[in-house]
C-alpha positions in Angstrom: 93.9 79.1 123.0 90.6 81.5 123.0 88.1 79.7 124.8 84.3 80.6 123.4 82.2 82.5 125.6 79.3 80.6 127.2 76.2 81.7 126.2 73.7 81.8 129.2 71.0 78.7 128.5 66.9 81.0 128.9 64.9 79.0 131.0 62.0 77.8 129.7 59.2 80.6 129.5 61.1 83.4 130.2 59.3 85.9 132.2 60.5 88.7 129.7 59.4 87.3 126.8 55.9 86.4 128.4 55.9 90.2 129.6 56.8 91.5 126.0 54.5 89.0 124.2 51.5 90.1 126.8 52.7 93.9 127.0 52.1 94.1 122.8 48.8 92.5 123.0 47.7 95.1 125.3 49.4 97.8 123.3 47.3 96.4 120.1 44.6 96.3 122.7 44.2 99.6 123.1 43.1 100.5 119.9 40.0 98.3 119.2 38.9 97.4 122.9 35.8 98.9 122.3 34.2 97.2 119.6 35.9 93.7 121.6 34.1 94.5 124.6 31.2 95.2 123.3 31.0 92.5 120.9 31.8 89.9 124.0 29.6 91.3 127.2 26.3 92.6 124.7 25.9 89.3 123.2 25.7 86.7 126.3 23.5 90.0 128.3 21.2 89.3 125.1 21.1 85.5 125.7 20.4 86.5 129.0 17.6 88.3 129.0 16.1 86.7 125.9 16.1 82.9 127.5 15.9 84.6 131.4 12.6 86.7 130.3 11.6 84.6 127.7 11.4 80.7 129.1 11.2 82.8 132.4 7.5 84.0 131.7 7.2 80.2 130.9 9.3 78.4 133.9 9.4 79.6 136.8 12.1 77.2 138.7 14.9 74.7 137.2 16.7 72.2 139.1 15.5 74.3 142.3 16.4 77.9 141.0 14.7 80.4 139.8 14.9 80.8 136.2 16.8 83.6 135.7 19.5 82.5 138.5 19.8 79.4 136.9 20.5 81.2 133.1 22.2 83.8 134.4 25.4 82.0 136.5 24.7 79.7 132.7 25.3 82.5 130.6 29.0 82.5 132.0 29.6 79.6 129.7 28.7 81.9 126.6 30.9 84.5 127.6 34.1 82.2 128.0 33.3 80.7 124.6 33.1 84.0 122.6 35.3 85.7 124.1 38.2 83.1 124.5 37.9 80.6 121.6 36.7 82.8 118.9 39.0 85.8 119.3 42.1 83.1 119.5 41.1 81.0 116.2 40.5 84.3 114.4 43.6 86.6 115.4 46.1 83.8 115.2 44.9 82.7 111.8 45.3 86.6 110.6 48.7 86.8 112.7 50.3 84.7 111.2 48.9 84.0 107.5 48.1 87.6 106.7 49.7 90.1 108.9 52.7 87.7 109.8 53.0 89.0 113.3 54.5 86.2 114.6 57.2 85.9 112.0 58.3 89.0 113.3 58.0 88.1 117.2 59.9 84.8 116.6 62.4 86.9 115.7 62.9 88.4 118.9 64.2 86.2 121.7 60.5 84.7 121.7 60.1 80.9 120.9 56.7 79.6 120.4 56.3 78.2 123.4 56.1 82.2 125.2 54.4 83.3 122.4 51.5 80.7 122.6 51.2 80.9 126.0 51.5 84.7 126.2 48.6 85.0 123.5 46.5 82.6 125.7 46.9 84.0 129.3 46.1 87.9 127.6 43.2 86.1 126.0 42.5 84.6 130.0 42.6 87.7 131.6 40.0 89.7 129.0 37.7 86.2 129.9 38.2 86.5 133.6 36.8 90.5 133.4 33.9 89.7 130.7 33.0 87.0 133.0 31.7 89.3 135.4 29.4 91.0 132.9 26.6 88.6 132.8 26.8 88.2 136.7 26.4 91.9 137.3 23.3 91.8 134.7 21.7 89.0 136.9 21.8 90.9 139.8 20.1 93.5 138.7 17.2 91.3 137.8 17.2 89.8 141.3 20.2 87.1 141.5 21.1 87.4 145.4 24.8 89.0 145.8 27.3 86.2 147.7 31.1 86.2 148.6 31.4 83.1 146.0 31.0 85.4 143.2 34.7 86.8 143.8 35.8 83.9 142.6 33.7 83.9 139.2 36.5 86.3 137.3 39.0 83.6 138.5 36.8 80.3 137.0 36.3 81.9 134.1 40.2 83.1 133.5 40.9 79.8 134.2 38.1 78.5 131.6 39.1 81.3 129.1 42.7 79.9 129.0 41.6 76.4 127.9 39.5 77.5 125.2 42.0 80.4 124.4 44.6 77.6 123.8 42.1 75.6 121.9 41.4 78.4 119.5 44.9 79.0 119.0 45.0 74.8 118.2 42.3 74.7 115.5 43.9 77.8 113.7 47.0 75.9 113.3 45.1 73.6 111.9 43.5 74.9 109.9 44.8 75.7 105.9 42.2 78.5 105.1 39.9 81.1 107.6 36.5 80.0 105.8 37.4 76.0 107.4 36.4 77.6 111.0 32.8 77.1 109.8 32.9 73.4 110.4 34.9 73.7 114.1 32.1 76.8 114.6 28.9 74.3 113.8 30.1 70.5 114.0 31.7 71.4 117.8 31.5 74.6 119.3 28.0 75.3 118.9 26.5 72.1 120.1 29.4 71.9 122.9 27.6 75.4 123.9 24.0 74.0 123.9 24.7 71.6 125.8 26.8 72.6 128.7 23.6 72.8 131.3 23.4 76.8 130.4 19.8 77.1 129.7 18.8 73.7 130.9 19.7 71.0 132.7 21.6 68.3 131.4 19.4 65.6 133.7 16.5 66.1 131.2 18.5 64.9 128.1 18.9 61.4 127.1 21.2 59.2 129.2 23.7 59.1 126.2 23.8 62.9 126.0 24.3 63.4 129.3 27.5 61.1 129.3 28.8 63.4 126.1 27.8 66.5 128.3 30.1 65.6 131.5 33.6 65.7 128.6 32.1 69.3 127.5 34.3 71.7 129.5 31.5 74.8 129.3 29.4 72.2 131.5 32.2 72.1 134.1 32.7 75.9 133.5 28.6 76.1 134.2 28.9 73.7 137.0 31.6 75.3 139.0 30.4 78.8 138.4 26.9 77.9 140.5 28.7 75.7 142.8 30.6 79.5 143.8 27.3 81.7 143.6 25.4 79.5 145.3 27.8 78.4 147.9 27.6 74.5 146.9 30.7 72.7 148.1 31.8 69.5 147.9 34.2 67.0 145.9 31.8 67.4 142.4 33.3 71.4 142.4 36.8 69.6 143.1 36.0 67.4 139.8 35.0 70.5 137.8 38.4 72.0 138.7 40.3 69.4 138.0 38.6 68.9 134.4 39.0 72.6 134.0 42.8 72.1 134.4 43.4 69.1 132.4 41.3 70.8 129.6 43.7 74.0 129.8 46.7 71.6 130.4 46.1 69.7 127.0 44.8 72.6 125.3 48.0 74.5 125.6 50.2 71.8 124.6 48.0 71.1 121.8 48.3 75.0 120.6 51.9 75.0 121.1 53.2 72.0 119.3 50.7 72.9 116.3 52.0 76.1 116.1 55.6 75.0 116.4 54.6 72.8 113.2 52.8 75.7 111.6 55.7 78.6 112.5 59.2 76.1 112.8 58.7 73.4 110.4 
């Protein structure tokens, strides 16, 4: 009596197909990184020096910083929003409505699980180098050099992965590319004013400020001075840990969406 061959049982995110799903991304990369890069570092070094030189001339200190310290470990916020949730909603929607990229990765020995994730740590690690930008920018307008900005590139990888994932969620959700707008206006866009980037959240009303401590960009804002300015204690703990809950239920979000969106 033949006996079936056992097949061997893939763990769960194989590194191969993470490698393979990551490796094509970089390949695709390749071939518009430019425009990407540019797009993603000009526009918060424009923010930057607009709000840093403009409300500069006007205030000179915030919250005990000097004006264009304070916007420019800020502007890291804008960074990890455009160039993690925007790039995700838009080339997953096109992936897999228009080009049907994923049909064709899926077919490999991919599930959606690696290919979600894959897409969203690529995504982290372009976040983690853009990061950097607006920090270098600051410093030559007089933001003090420290050891804590090392660890910038890694807060904002981390960041970029939770809003990477989110991205990823509200293109499986969404049924056309022009229903981005009301994600865009109705959440992103006040979630980015009021993250503490070019104010501080203590001058809002008491009822905003409660709304501000669930925005993760605040967190993002938070943690990134907390490194530049050396400020430890158990409030950068809390901005952490919200950090890695946000990317925690970000990514499952994306991946059970687009299990409903690829599967069923």
């Amino acid at each position: 009596m033949a006996i079936a061959p056992v097949r061997r049982r893939l763990h769960r995110l194989e590194p191969t197909a993470l490698q393979g799903v990551m490796v094509r991304e970089i390949v695709n990369f390749s071939s518009f990184w430019r425009s990407s890069t540019f797009s993603s570092t000009v526009d918060p070094t424009i923010y930057l020096l607009a709000f840093g030189f403009g409300f500069g001339s006007l205030v000179s200190t915030v919250a005990g910083y000097s004006y264009i310290d304070f916007v420019g470990t800020g502007i890291v916020a804008t960074t990890v929003l455009f160039a993690g949730a925007f790039p995700a909603m838009y080339s997953t929607f096109v992936k897999y409505e228009f080009q049907h990229t994923y049909d064709a990765i899926l077919a490999a020995p991919v599930d959606t699980e690696e290919l979600v994730t894959g897409e969203a740590l690529w995504i982290a690690a372009r976040v983690g180098v853009y990061g950097t930008v607006p920090m270098l920018v600051a410093m030559i307008f007089g933001l003090n050099p420290s050891w804590g900005m090392l660890l910038v590139p890694l807060i904002a990888a981390l960041s970029g992965f939770g809003w990477a994932s989110f991205g990823i969620f509200i293109a499986a959700k969404a049924d056309k590319i022009e229903s981005f707008s009301y994600w865009q206006s109705g959440l992103l866009t006040p979630m980015f004013l009021v993250a503490g980037t070019f104010f501080p959240l203590s001058g809002l009303p008491e009822w905003a400020q409660v709304l501000g401590n669930f925005n993760p960009l605040f967190h993002c804002v938070q943690l990134v001075r907390d490194a530049v300015f050396g400020i430890w204690g158990w409030a950068a703990v809390g901005h952490l840990a919200f950090l890695l809950g946000f990317g925690l239920v970000g990514w499952r979000l994306a991946v059970r969406f687009m299990e409903r969106k690829l599967i069923l």
